[in-house]
KEKOLTOR-164666 format. One record per residue: residue number from 0; y, z, x of N, C-alpha, C, O, CB in turn. Coordinates in nm, 2 decimals. Atoms other than C-alpha are relative to their C-alpha. Glycine has a CB too. Layout:
<roses>
ROSE   seq       ny       nz       nx      cay      caz      cax       cy       cz       cx       oy       oz       ox      cby      cbz      cbx
ROSE   NUM        Y        Z        X        Y        Z        X        Y        Z        X        Y        Z        X        Y        Z        X
...
</roses>
This chain:
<roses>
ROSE   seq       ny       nz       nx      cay      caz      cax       cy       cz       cx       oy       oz       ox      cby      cbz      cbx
ROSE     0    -0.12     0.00     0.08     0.00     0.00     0.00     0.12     0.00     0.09     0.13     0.05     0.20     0.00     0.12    -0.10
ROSE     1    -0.16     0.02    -0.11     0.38    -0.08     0.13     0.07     0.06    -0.06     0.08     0.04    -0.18     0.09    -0.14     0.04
ROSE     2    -0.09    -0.07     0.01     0.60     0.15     0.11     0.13     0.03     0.07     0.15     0.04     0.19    -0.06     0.08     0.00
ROSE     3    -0.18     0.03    -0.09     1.00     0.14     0.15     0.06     0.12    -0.02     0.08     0.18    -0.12     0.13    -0.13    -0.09
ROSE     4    -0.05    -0.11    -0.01     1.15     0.42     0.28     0.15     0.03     0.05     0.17     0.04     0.17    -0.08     0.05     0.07
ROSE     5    -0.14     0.01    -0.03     1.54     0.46     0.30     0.08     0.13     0.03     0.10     0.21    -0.07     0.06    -0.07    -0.11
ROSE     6    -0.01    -0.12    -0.06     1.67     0.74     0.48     0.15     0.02    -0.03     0.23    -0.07    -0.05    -0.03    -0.01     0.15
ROSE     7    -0.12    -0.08     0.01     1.99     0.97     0.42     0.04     0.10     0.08    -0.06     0.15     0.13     0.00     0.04    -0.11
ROSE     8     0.03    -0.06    -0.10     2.10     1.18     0.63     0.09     0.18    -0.13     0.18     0.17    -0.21     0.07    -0.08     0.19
ROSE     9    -0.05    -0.09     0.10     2.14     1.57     0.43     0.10     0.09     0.06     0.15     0.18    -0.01    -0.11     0.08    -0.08
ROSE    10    -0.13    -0.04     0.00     2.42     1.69     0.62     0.09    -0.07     0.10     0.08    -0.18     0.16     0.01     0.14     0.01
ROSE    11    -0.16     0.09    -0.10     2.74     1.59     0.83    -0.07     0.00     0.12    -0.13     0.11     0.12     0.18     0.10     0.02
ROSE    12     0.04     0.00    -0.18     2.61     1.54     1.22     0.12    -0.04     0.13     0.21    -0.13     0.15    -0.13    -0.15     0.02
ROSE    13    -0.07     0.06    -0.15     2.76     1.50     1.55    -0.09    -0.03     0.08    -0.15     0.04     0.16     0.09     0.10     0.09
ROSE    14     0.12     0.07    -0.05     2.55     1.27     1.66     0.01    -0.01     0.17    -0.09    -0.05     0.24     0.00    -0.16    -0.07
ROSE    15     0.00     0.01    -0.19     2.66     1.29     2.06    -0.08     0.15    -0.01    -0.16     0.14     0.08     0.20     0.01     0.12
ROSE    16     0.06    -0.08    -0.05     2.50     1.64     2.03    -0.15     0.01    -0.06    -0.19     0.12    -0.07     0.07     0.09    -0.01
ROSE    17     0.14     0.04     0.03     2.16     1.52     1.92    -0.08    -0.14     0.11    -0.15    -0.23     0.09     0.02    -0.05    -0.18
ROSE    18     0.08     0.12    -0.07     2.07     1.30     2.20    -0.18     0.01     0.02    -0.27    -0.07    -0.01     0.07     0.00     0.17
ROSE    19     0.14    -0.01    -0.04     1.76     1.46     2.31    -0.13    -0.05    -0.15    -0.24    -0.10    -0.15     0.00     0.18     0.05
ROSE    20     0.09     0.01     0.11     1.65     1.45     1.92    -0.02    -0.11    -0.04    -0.11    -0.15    -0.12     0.02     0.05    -0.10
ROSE    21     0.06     0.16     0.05     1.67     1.09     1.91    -0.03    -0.07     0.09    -0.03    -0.19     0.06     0.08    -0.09    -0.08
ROSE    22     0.12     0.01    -0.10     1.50     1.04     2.19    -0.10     0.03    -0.03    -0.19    -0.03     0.03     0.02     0.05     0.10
ROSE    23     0.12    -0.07     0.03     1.23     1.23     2.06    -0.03    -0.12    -0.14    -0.14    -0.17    -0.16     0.04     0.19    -0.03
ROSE    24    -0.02     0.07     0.16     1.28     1.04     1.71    -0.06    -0.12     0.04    -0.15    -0.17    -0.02     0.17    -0.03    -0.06
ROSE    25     0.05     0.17    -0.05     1.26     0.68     1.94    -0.18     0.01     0.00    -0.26    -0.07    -0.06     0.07    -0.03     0.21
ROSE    26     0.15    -0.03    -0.07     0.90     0.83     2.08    -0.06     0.03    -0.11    -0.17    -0.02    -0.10    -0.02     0.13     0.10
ROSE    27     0.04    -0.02     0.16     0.82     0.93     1.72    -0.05    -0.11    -0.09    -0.16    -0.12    -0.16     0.11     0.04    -0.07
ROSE    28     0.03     0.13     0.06     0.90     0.57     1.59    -0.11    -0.07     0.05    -0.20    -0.12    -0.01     0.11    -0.09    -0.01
ROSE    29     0.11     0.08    -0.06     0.70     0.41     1.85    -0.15     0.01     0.03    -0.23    -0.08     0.08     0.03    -0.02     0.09
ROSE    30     0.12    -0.04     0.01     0.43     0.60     1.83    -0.09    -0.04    -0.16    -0.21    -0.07    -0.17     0.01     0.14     0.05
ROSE    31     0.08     0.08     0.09     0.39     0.49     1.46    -0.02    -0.12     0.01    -0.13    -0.17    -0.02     0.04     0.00    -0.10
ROSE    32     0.00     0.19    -0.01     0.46     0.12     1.53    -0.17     0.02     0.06    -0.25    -0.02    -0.02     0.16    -0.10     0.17
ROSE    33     0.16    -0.02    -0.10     0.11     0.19     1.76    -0.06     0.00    -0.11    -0.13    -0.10    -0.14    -0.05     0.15     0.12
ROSE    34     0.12    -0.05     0.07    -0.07     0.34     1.48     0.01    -0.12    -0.10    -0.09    -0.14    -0.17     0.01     0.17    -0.07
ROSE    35     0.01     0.14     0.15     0.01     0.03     1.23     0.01     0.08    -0.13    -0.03     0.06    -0.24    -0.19    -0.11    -0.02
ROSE    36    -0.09    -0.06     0.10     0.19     0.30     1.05     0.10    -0.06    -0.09     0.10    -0.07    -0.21     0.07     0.06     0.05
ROSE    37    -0.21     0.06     0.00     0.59     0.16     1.06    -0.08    -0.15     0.04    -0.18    -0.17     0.11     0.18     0.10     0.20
ROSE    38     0.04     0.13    -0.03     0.55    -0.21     1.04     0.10    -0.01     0.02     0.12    -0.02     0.14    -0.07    -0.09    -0.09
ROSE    39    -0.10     0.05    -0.04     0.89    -0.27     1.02     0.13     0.15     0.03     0.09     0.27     0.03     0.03    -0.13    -0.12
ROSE    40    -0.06    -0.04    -0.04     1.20    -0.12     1.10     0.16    -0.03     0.01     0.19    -0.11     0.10    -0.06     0.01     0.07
ROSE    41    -0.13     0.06     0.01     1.61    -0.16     1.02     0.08     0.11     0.02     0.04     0.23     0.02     0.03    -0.08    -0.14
ROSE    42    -0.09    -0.14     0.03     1.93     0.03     1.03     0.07    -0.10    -0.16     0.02    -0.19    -0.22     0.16     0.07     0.18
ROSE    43    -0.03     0.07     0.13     2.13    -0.09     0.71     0.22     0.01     0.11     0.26     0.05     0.22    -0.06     0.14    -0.22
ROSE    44    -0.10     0.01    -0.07     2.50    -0.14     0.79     0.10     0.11     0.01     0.21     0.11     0.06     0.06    -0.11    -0.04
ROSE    45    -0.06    -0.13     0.05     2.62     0.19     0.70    -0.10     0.06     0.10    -0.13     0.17     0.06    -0.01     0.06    -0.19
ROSE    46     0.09    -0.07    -0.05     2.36     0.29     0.99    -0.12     0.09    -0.04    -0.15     0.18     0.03     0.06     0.04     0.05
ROSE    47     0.12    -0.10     0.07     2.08     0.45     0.80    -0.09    -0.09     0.01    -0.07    -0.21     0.01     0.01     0.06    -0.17
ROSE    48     0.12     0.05    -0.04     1.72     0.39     0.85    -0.07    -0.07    -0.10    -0.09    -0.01    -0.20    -0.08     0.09     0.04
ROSE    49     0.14     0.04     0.13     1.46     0.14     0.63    -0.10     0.01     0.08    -0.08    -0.03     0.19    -0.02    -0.17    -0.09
ROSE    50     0.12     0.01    -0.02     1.14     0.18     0.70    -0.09    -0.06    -0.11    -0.10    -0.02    -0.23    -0.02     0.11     0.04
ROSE    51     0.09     0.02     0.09     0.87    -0.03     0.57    -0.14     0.05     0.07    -0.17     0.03     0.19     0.00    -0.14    -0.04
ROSE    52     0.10    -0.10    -0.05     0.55     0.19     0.61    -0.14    -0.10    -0.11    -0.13    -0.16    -0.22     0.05     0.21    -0.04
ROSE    53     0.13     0.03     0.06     0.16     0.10     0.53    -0.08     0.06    -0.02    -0.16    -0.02     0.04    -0.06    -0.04     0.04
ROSE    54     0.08    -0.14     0.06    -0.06     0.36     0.41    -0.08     0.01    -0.14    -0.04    -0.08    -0.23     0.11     0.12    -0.01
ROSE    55     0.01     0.02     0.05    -0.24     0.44     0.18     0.05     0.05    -0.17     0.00     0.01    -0.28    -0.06    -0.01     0.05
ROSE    56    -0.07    -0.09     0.11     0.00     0.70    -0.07     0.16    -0.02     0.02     0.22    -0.06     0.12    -0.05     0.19     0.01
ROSE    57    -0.15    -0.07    -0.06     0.34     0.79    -0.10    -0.02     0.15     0.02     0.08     0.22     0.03     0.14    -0.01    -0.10
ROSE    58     0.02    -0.14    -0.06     0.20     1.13    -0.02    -0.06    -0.04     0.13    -0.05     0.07     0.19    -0.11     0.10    -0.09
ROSE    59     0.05     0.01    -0.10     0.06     1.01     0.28     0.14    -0.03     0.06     0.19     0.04     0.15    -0.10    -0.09    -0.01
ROSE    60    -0.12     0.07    -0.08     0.36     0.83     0.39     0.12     0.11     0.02     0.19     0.12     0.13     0.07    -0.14    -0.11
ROSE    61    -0.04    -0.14    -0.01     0.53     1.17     0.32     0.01     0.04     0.13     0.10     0.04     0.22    -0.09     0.10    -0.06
ROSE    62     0.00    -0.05    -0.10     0.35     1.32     0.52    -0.01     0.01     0.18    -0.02     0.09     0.27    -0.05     0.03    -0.04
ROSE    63     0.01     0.05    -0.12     0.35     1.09     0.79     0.15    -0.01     0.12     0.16    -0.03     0.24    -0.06    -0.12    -0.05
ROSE    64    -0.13    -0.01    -0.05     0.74     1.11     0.80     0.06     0.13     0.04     0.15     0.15     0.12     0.09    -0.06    -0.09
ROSE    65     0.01    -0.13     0.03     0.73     1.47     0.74     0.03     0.07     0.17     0.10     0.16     0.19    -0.16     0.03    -0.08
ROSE    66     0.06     0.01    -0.10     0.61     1.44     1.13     0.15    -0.01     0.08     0.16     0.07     0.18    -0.12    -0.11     0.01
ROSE    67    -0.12     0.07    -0.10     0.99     1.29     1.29     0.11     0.09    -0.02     0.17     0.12    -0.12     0.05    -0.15    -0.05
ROSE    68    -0.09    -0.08    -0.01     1.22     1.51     1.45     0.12     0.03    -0.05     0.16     0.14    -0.07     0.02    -0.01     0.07
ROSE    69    -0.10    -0.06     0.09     1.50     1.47     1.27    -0.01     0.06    -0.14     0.08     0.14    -0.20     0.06    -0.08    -0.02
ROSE    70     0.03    -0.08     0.08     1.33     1.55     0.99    -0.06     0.13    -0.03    -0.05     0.21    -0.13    -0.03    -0.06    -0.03
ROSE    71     0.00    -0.18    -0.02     1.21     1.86     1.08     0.10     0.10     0.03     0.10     0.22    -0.01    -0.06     0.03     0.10
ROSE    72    -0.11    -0.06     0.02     1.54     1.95     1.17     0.07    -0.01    -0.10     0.20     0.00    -0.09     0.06    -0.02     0.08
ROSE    73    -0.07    -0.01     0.09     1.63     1.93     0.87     0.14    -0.13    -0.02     0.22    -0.14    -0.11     0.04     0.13     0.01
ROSE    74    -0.12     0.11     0.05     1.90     1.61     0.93    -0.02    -0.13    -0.12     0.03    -0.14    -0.23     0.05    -0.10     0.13
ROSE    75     0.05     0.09     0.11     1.77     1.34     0.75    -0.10     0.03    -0.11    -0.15     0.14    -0.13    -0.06    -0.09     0.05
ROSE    76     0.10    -0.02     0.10     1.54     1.26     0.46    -0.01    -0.12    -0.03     0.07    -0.20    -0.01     0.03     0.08    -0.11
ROSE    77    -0.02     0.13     0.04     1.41     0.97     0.31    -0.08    -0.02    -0.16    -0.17     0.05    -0.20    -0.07    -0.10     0.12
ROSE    78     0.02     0.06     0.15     1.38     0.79    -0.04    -0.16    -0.09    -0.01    -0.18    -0.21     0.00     0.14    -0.11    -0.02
ROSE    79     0.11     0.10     0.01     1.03     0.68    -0.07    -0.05    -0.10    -0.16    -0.06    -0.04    -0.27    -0.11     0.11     0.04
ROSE    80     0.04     0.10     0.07     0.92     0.40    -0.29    -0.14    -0.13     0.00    -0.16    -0.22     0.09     0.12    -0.05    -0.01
ROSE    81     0.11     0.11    -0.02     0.61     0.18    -0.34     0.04    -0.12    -0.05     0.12    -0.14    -0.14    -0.13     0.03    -0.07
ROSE    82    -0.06     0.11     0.00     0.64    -0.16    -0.31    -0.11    -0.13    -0.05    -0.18    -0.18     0.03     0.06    -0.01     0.14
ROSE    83     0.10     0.05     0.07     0.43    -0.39    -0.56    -0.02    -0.14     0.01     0.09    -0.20    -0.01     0.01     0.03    -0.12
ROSE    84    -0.03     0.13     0.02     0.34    -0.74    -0.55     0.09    -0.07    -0.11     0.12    -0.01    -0.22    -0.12    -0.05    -0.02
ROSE    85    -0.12     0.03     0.16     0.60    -0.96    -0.77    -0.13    -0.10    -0.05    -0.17    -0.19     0.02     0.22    -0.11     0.03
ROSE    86     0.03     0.10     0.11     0.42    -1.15    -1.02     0.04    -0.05    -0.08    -0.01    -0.06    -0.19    -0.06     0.01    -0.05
ROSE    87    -0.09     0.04     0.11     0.70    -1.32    -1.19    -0.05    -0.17     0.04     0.00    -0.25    -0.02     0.20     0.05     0.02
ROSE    88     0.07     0.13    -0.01     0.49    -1.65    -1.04    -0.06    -0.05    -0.09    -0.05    -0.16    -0.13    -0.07    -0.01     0.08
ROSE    89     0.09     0.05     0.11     0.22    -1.63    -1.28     0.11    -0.06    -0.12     0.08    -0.16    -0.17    -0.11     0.12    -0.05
ROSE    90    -0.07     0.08     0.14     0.49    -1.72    -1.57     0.01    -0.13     0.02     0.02    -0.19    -0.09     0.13     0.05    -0.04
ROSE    91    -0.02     0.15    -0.03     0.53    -2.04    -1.44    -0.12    -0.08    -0.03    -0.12    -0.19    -0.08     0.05    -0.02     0.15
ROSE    92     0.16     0.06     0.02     0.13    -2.10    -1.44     0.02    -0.03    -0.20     0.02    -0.13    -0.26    -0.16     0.17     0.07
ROSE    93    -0.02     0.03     0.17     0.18    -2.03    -1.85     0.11    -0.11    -0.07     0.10    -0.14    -0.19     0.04     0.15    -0.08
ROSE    94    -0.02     0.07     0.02     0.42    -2.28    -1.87    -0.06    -0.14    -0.10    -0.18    -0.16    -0.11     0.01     0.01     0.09
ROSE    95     0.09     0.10     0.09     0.36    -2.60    -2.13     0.11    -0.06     0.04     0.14    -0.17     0.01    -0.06     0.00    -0.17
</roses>
């Protein structure tokens, strides 16, 4: 299952004094990319994270983010959503 995950961050940061944690965060992401976790990966233009994740829950996917430093520190959070095939194709098959 694909799952789109869009991150917020839940309070104000001074992000020069979080270097080490997103460094830790980098080592975090890339260690899912390995696992065929995190397939993909964006910031949005407002700088916040998408993640598209592979798994098989959104409890899984949870708990798989559950795992990344910033989110243990409590800065971020993310919006999870499952992501369904579109089948607005087949209408076209019923066509006459």
């Amino acid at each position: 299952m694909k799952i789109l995950a869009i991150e917020k961050e839940l309070q104000p940061v001074d992000w020069k004094n979080e270097t080490n944690t997103l460094i830790e965060e980098a080592k975090s992401v890339y260690k899912l990319m390995l696992s065929d976790f995190l397939r993909e990966i964006y910031f949005t233009e407002n700088k916040n994270a998408v993640l598209i994740l592979e798994c098989e829950s959104k409890k899984i996917a949870e708990q798989i983010l559950q795992k990344l430093p910033l989110i243990q520190k409590q800065i971020i959070g993310f919006e999870l959503m499952e992501l369904n095939p579109y089948t607005g194709l087949s209408r076209l098959m019923n066509e006459e």
